[in-house]
N, C-alpha and C positions, 0 to 999 in steps of 0.2 A: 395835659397841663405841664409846667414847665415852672422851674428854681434857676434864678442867674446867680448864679455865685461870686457874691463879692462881699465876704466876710475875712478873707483873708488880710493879713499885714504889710503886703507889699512891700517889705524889706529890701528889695532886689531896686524898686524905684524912689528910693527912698523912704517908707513910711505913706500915709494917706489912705486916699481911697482910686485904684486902676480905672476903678469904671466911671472916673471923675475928669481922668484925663483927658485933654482932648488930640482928638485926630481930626485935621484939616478942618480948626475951628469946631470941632462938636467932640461932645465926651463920649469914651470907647460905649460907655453901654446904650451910647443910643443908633449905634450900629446893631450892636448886638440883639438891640429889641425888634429891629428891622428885619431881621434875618428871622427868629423867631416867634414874632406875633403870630406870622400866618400860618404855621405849623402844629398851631395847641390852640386850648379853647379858653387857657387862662395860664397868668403867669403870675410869680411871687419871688421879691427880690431877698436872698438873705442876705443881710448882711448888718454887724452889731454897732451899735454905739445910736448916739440920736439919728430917730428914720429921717426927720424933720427936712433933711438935706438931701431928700432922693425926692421930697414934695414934687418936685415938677414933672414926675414922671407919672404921677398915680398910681404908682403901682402898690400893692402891700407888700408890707417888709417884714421880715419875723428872723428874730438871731438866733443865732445858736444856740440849743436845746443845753448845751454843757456849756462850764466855763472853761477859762485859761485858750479859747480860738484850739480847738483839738483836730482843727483840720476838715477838707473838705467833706469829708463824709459826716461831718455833724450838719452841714449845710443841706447836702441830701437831706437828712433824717430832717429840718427841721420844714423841706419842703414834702416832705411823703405827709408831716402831720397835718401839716396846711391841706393838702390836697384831699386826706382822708377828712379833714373837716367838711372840708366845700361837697366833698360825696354823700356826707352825712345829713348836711342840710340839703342837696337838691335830690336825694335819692331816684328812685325811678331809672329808666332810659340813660339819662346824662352823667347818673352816678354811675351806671355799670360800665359807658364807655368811657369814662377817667380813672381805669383803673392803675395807670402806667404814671409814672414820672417822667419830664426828660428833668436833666441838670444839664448845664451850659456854665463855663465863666466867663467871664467880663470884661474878659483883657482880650477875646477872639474875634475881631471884627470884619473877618471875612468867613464865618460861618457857612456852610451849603444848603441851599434853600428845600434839598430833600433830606435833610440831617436826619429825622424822624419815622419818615416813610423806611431809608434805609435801614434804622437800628431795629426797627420790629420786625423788618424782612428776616434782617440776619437772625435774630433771635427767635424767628418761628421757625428758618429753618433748621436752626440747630437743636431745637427743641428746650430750651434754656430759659433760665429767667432775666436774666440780666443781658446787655448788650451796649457797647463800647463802641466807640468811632475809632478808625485807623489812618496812616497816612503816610508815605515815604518811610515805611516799617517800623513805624513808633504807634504807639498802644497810648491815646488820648482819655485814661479813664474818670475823665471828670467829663465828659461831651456823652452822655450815658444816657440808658432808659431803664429804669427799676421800677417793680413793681411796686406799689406802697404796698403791701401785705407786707412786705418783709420789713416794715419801723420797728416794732418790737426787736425783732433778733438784734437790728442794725443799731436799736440802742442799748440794749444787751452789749453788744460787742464793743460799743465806745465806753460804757462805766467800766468793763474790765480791761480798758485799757490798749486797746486796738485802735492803730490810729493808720495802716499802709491802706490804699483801695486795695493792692490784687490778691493779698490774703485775705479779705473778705468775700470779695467777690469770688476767688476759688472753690470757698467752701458752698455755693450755689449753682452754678456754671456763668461761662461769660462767653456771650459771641462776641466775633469783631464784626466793624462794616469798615472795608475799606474804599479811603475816598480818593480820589486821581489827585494827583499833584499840576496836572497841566494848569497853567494861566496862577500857578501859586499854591501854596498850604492851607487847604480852605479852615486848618486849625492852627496856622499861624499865631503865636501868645507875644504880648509884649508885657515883657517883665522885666525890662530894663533901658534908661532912653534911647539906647545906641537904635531898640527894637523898634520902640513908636518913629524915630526918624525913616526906619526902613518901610516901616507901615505907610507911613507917608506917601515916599519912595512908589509905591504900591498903590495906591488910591491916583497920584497923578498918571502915573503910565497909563493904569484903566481910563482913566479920564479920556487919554490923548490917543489911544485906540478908536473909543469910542467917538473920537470927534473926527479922526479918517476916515473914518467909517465911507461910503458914498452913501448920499439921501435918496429914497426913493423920491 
């Protein structure tokens, strides 16, 4: 199961909602659901204010667990309790294999289509609970997979006031999975417009690869 995070303020593009934006005619988060659908067995959007305005997506939406927007790690916790619901009611087989969260944001539209497969590789191999995407040697710790077992502690640690990911996630362990940069930053964020123009930028070149291509 899988939380697309877009509870945040978007300060940096003025205010609104990221995953509202669009890129080349469509809004970021419907890339993002593209990239994700096929990876999980169920997805849930956080994010606060009236859901009414994400209708078109069907997706379920659920805000943040605290108030005052405390940051992305209340969007995890409020998708670990989502997902521990859905386990509670389908128990059995289906419930045992959801036991993992991913989180994603909303603003990443070129996401890698083994996002998932790699973060549980890295994380079994390091023996660890937690597990984080990499890329051109920056540490993406909102592109993540958590265990829901850990919503307790994780909201423990936001009412006393804990609001960085890698101080929490330290006190558990954390893998990375790193991901190639060739053909782009497949965790590319736009968080400002100069970024969506680059996105752009990026979507037609693939395009016009893609149309040199020769047909068979």
């Amino acid at each position: 199961m899988a939380v697309l995070l877009a509870g945040g303020l978007a300060r940096r593009m003025g205010g609104g909602d990221k995953a509202l934006r669009t890129l080349a005619g469509r809004p970021l988060l419907d890339y993002v659901i593209e990239r994700i659908r096929p990876q999980v067995s169920a997805m849930v959007l956080n994010a606060n204010g009236d859901a009414a305005r994400f209708a078109a997506w069907g997706l379920p939406v659920v805000a943040d667990p605290l108030p005052d927007f405390p940051g992305p790690l209340a969007g995890v916790l409020a998708g670990m309790r989502w997902a521990a619901a859905r386990r509670a009611a389908a128990r059995g087989a289906v419930a045992r294999g959801a036991a993992m969260l991913l989180s994603v944001p909303t603003d990443t539209p070129f996401l890698p289509p083994d996002l998932v497969e790699r973060l549980e590789a890295a994380r079994s191999s390091a023996g660890v609970p937690i597990a984080c995407a990499a890329s051109g040697g920056r540490t993406h710790p909102v592109a993540a997979l958590w265990p829901i077992a850990l919503a307790d502690a994780l909201e423990a640690a936001l009412r006393a006031g804990e609001r960085k990911i890698d101080a929490w996630t330290a006190r558990y362990g954390v893998a990375e999975a790193a991901f190639d940069e060739a053909g782009g930053d497949p965790f590319f964020n736009v968080n400002r417009p100069e970024e969506l123009a680059e996105a752009e930028r990026r979507l037609a070149e693939a395009a016009a690869r893609r149309q040199s291509q020769p047909r068979m």
